[in-house]
C-alpha positions in Angstrom: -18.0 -11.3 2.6 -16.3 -12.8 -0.5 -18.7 -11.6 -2.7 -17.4 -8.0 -1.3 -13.8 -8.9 -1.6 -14.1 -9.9 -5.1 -16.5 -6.7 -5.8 -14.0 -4.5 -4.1 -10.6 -6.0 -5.3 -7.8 -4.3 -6.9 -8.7 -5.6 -10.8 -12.3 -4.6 -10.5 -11.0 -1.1 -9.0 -9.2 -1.2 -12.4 -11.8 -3.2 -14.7 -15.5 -1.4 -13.1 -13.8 1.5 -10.5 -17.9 2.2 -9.9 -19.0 -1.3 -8.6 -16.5 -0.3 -5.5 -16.4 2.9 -5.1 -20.3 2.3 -4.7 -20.1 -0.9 -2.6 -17.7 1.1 -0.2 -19.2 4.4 0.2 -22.4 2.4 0.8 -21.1 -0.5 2.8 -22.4 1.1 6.4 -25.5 0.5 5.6 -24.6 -3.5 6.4 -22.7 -2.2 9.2 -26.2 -0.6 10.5 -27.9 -4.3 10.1 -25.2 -6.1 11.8 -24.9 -3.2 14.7 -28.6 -4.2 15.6 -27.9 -7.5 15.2 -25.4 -7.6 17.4 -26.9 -6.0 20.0 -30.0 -7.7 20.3 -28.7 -11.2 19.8 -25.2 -11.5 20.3 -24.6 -9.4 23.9 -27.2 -11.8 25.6 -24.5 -14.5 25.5 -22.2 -12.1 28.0 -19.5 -9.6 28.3 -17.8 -8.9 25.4 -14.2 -10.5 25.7 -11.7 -7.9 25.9 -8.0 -8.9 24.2 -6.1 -6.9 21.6 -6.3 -7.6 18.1 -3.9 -5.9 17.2 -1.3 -3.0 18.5 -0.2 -0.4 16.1 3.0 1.8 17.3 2.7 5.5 16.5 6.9 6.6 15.9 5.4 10.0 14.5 2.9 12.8 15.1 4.6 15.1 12.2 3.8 15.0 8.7 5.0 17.0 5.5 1.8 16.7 3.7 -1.9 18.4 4.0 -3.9 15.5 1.9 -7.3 16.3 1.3 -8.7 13.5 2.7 -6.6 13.4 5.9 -7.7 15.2 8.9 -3.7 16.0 9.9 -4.5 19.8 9.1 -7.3 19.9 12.5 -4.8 18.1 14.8 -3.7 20.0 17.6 -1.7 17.8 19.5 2.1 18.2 19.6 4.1 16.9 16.9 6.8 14.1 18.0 9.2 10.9 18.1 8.8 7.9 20.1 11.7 7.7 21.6 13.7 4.2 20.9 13.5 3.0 24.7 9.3 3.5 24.7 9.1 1.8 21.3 11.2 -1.5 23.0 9.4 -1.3 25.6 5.9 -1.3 23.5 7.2 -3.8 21.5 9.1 -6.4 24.4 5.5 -5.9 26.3 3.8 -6.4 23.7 5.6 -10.0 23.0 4.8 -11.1 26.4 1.2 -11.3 25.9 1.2 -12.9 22.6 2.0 -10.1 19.7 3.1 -11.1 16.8 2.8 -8.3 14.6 2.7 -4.9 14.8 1.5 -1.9 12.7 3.5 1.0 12.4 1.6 3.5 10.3 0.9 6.8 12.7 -3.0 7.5 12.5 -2.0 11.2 12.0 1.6 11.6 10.4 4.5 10.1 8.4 7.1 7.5 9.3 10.0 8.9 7.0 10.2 11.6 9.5 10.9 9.8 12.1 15.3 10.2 12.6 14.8 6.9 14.2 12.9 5.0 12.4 14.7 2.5 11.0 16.4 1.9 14.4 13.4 0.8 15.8 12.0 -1.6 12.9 15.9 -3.0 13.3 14.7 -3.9 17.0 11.0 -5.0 16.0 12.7 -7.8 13.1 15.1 -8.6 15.7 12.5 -9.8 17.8 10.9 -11.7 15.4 7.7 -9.4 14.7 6.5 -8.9 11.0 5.1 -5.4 10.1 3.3 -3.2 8.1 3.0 0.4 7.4 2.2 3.4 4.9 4.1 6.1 4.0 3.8 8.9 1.4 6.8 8.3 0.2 7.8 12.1 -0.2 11.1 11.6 1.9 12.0 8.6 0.1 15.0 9.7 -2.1 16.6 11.7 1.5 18.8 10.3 3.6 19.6 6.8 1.5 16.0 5.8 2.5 15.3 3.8 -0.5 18.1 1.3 0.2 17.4 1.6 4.0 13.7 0.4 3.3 14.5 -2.1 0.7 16.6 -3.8 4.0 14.4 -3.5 6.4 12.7 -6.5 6.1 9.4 -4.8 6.3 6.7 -7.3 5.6 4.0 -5.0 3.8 4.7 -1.7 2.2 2.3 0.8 1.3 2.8 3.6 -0.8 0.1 6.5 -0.5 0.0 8.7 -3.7 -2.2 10.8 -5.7 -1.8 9.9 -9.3 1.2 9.2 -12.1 1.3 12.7 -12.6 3.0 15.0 -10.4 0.3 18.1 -10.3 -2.2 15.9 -9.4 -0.8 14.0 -6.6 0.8 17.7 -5.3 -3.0 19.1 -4.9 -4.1 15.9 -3.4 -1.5 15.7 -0.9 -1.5 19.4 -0.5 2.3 19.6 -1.5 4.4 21.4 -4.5 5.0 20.1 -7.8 8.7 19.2 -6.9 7.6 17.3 -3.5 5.7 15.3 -5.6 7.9 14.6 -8.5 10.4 13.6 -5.6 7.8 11.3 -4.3 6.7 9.2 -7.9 10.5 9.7 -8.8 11.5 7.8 -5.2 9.0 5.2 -5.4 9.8 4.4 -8.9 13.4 3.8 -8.1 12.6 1.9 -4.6 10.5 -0.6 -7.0 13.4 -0.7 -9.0 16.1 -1.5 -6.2 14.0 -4.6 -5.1 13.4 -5.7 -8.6 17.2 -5.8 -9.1 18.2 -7.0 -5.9 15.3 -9.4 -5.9 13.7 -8.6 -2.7 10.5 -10.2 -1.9 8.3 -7.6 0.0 5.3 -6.9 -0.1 4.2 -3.6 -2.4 0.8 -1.9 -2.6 0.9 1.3 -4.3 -2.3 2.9 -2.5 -3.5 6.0 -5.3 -5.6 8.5 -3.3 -6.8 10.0 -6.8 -9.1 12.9 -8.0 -9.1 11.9 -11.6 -11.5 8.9 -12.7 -9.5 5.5 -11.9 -10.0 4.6 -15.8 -7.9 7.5 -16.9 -4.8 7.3 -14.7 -4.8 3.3 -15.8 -4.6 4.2 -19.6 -1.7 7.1 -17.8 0.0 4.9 -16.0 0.6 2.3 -19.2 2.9 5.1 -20.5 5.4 4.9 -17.2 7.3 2.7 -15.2 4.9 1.7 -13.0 2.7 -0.2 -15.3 6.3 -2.7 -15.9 7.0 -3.0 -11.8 3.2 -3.9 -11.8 2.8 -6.5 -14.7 5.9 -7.9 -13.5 4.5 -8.8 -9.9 7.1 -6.3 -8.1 3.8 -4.4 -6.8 -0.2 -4.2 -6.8 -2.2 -1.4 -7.5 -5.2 0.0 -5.3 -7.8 2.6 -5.6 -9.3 4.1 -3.1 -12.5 7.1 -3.6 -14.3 6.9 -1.0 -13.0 8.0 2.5 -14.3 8.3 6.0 -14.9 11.7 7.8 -12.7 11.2 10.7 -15.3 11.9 13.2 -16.9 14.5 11.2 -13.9 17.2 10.3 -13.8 16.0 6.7 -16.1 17.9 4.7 -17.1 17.0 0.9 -15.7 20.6 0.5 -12.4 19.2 1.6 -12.3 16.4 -0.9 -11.0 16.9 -4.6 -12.1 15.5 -7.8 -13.9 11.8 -8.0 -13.0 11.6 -4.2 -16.3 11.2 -2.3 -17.4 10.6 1.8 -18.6 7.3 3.1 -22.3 7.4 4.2 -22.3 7.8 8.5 -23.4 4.5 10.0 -27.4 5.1 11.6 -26.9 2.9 13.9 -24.0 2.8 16.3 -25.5 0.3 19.4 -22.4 -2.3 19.6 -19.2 -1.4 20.2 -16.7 -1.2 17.0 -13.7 -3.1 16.3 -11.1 -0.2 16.5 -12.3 -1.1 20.7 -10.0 -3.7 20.3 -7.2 -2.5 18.9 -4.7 -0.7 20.7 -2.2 2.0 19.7 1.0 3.1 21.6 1.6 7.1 21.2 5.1 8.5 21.3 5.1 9.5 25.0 4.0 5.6 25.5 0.3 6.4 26.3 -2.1 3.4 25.6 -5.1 4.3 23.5 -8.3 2.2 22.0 -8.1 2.7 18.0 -5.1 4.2 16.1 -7.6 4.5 13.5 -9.0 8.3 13.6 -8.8 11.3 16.4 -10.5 14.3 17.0 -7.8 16.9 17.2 -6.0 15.6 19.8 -4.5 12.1 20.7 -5.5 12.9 24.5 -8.7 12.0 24.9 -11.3 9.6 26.2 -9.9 6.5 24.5 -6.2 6.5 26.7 -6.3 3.4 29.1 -2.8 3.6 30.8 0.8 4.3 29.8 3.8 1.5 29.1 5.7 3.7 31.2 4.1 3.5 34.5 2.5 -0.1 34.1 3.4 -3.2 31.5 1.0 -3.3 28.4 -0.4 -6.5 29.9 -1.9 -4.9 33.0 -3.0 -2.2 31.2 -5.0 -4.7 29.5 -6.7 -5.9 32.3 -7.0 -2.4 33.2 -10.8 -1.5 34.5 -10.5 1.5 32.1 -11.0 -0.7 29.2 -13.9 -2.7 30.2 -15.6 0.7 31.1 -15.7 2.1 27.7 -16.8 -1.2 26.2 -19.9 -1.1 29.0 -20.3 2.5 27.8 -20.3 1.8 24.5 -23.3 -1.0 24.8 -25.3 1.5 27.1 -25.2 4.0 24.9 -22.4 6.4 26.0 -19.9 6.5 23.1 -16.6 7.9 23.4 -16.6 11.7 21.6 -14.8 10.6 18.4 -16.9 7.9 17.8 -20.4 10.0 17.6 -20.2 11.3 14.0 -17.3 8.8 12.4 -18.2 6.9 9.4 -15.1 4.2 10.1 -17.5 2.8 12.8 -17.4 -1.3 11.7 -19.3 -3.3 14.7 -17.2 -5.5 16.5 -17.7 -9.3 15.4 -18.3 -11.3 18.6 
């Protein structure tokens, strides 16, 4: 596993893009060999033990971009807000049995869209909870959000983005040429508000790219962003190979370099996004905020914060059904065809 992380770090996404691009549209095939393994050595010692691993708040189900590699443009559920009582609610519950941090990047949509977004991660670092997110940044130079995000006390920031050039990241994020100027412009000057207020935060500036990694490096030396990044105000990640999301990502969808993970053959133990948990806007409870198929509403819901506390939804029957499922071979729908499948680690 640290031979991987060093394989598949940012400098040899930089120095050798191949090695992991390769590694990580290839990596499933480990996740085949430790699926059997699992399954045939590790569920004789018992029941799996079912806790959360982690709980991931979803504040928005709208987005103002159509990536290429994002299955946003299938989704069919209604686009919404947690309100601010359900997200204290989520997050007070969610203290109680043990939380200590909390995602807040929506499986399917975009923070900055949110009216009340910064209200709520006000609450969350008032009750001592670090957090994480993604955003694509396109909203960042409205509404003063560059100096509301630099405050926020956010603990890891990601910014998703095509390329240093504007007409690339607009056909990767399926946006206009201005959109995308707005969104390099607004990250630019967020990087440069923490540099000269000295904020410490956390910065990883997550390129989606079509054009090979080596080109937009020798790009990038021209801008700003090579100076934020050899000053330590930010990292720098590539990723090219992306999951299917259950099967409604095509290669036909993807642009450029950008290539699909190969599908996991073998899918006998149950995967780690069982464990983690995800609370939707109207405060339904759902196993993995990592991918959907069209709608949030499906077989993964286990209970709602606003008919029972998070903690005995946990110990909810629902739960330990589709875990039992999962190991007698009735997978939930999403799960059939999705390439994100990674075997849970008992």
């Amino acid at each position: 596993m640290r031979i991987q992380q060093i394989l598949c770090s940012g400098t040899m996404q930089q120095v050798a893009p191949v090695v992991p691009k390769t590694l990580s549209k290839y990596n499933t095939i480990g996740e085949d060999i430790e699926s059997l393994f699992n399954y045939y050595i590790l569920r004789k010692r018992g029941k799996i033990e079912i806790k959360p691993v982690g709980l991931g708040i979803i504040p928005s189900t709208a987005c103002n971009a159509s990536c290429s590699f994002c299955a946003y443009k299938f989704f069919k559920g209604r686009r919404e807000f947690m309100p601010l009582n359900i997200f204290k609610k989520a997050v007070d519950d969610y203290i109680k049995i043990g939380g200590k941090s909390i995602g807040l990047t929506p499986t399917l949509g975009e923070v900055l869209m949110d009216p009340g977004f910064f209200d709520k991660v006000k609450y969350l670092k008032r009750k001592g909870l670090s957090c994480s997110l993604f955003t694509n940044a396109i909203l960042l130079k409205k509404n003063d959000n560059i100096s509301k995000l630099a405050e926020s006390g956010i603990d890891n920031l990601h910014f998703d983005f095509g390329d240093v050039f504007p007409e690339y990241s607009a056909k990767v994020f399926g946006i206009s040429d201005s959109a995308a100027k707005d969104q390099l412009d607004g990250i630019l000057e967020f990087l440069g508000e923490i540099d000269r207020r000295k904020i410490k935060m956390n910065v990883v500036l997550e390129f989606r790219p079509m054009r090979p990694v080596r080109e937009i490096m020798k790009d990038m030396k021209k801008t700003a962003f090579w100076k934020f990044y050899k000053k330590g105000i930010c990292t720098i990640l590539f990723l090219q190979t992306y999951d299917n999301w259950g099967g409604q990502i095509k290669k036909g969808n993807l642009l450029g370099i950008q290539e699909l993970k190969r599908v996991p053959k073998v899918k006998i133990y149950p995967c780690q996004g069982l464990l983690m948990l995800s609370v939707l806007p109207d405060g339904d409870v759902r196993l993995c905020g990592c991918r959907v198929l069209e709608t949030f509403k499906d077989d993964l819901v286990i209970g709602n914060i606003t008919k029972d506390s998070l903690g005995k939804i946990c110990k909810g029957k629902r739960w330990r059904e589709i875990i039992d499922d999962f190991q007698n071979g009735k997978r939930p729908k999403v799960c059939d065809n999705c390439s994100f499948y990674r075997p849970l680690i008992s």
